[in-house]
Each structure stands twice: as C-alpha cells, then as structure tokens.
N, C-alpha and C positions, 0 to 999 in steps of 0.2 A: 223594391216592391211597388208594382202601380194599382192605385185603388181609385175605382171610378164610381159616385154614386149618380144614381141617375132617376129622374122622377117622370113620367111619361103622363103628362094629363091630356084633359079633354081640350085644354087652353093654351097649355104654358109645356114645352122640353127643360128641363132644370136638371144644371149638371155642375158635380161638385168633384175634383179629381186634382191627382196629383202624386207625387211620388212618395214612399216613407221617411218623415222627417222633416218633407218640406211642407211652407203653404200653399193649402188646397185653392186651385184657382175654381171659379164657379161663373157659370154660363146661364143664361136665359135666351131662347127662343122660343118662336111662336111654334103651337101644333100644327100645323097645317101638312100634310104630307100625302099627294094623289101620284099617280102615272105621268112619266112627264108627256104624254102627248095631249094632257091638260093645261099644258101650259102654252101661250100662244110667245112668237118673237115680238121682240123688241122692234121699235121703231127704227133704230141704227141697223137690225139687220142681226145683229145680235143676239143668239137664243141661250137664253141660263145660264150665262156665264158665271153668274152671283149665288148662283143655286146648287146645294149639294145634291148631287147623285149618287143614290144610294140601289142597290141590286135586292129586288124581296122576288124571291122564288120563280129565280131569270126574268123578272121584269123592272124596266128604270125605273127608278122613284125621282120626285125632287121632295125634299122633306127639309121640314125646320123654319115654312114659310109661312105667311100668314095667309087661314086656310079659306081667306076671298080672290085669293092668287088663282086659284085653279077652276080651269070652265069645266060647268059640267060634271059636278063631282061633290058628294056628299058628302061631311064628314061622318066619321064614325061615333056615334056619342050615344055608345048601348053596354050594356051589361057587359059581353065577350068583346069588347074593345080590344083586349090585350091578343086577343085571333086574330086580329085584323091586319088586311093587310099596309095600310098606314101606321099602325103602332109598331110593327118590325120594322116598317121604313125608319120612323124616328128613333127606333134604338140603333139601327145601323147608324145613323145621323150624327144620336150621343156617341157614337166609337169614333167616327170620324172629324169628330170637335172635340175630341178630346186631344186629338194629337199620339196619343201613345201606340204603338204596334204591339205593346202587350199592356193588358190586366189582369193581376194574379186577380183582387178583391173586387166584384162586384155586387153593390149595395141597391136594391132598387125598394120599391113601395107598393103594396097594393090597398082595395079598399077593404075595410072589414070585411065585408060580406065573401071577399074573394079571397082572405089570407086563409080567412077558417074550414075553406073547402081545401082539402088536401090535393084532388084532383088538377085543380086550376093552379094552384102555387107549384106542382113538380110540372105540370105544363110550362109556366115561366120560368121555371128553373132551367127547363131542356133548351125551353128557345133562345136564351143568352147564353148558352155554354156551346163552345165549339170557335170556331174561324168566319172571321166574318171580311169582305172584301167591301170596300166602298174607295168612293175616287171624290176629288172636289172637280167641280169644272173649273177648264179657264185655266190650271194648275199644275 
C-alpha cells in the first residue's frame, strides 16, 4: 500500500510518501508552477531539461520551481488557490516526485477557513482522485 502525503503551499511543495511498513521518504520544493512557455532556454541551447513537466487541462506546466523562474506570470496567492491552475500543476508534480505509479492513501491539508466549507473540501477531494499522467524532462 502506497501512501503519499502532500502539502501544497503558497511557498513550499512538501511531500511525505512511502510504501506500508517502510520509512516515509520526504521532499521539499519550491511553489513556483506557470506554462512552460514561461520559461525562456538555457544558454547551452538547452530548454527544461531539470524541469518537471506536468499536463493541467492539456496544457504544459513546469512546476516545483522557484516561482521567480517564470516570465511573465503571477503567482497565485488568493483564497481559491486550490482552483488554480498552478496548484494542479504542483499536485501533478507531488505524483511525479514521488516515484510511485499507484496510491491507494492520499493525505493532503487545507486552511481552516477552507476545511470547514464542505463545498471546497469534496472539490479537493474530486481533483486528486482519478489518473494522472506527468513525464520528467530530459528522462
């Protein structure tokens, strides 16, 4: 049984996962997550090789960066954050750093003001449940 928790701030991706029984490995990256055509090439000629690519509602994401990476592009830092299309990119991000192809248990956080609305908690509910496809570049 793989169980992934995962915390999606305005700052910080925080991920704690791991299989039943074993130690849970845990991750830190940055929030940053826009379209990749926010992001310009490398001097080598090299574009995003380091960058995870992540797919929010047929469009690329790069996420998990830090969010002075991206031209051009505001972060999200409002109430309905968890709408947003940056905060699916980062949860696609936590699936794809976490390494596993399945998890039964996922654990994530919201803010008080957001647990206690019924509405917005089966909204989060719906959006982490189901198949999610992400790719790393370069990999």
């Amino acid at each position: 049984m793989n169980t992934l928790g995962i915390d999606i701030g305005y700052s910080n991706l925080k991920l704690a996962y791991g299989a039943k029984g074993g130690t849970p490995r845990t991750l830190l990256r940055p929030a940053g997550a826009a379209p990749v055509d926010r992001f310009g090439s490398r001097f080598d000629g090299k574009a995003h090789e380091d960058f995870l690519h992540v797919q929010v509602d047929g469009q690329e994401f790069v996420a998990g960066v830090s969010p002075d990476r991206a031209e051009m592009w505001s972060r999200s830092l409002h109430a309905d954050y968890p709408a947003s299309a940056s905060y699916k990119a980062l949860f696609h991000a936590g699936l794809l750093l976490s390494e596993m192809d399945r998890i039964d248990v996922l654990v994530t956080g919201l803010p008080v003001s957001q647990y206690l609305d019924e509405t917005r908690k089966q909204a989060i509910a719906d959006q982490m449940r189901g198949t999610i496809r992400s790719r790393r570049s370069g990999r």
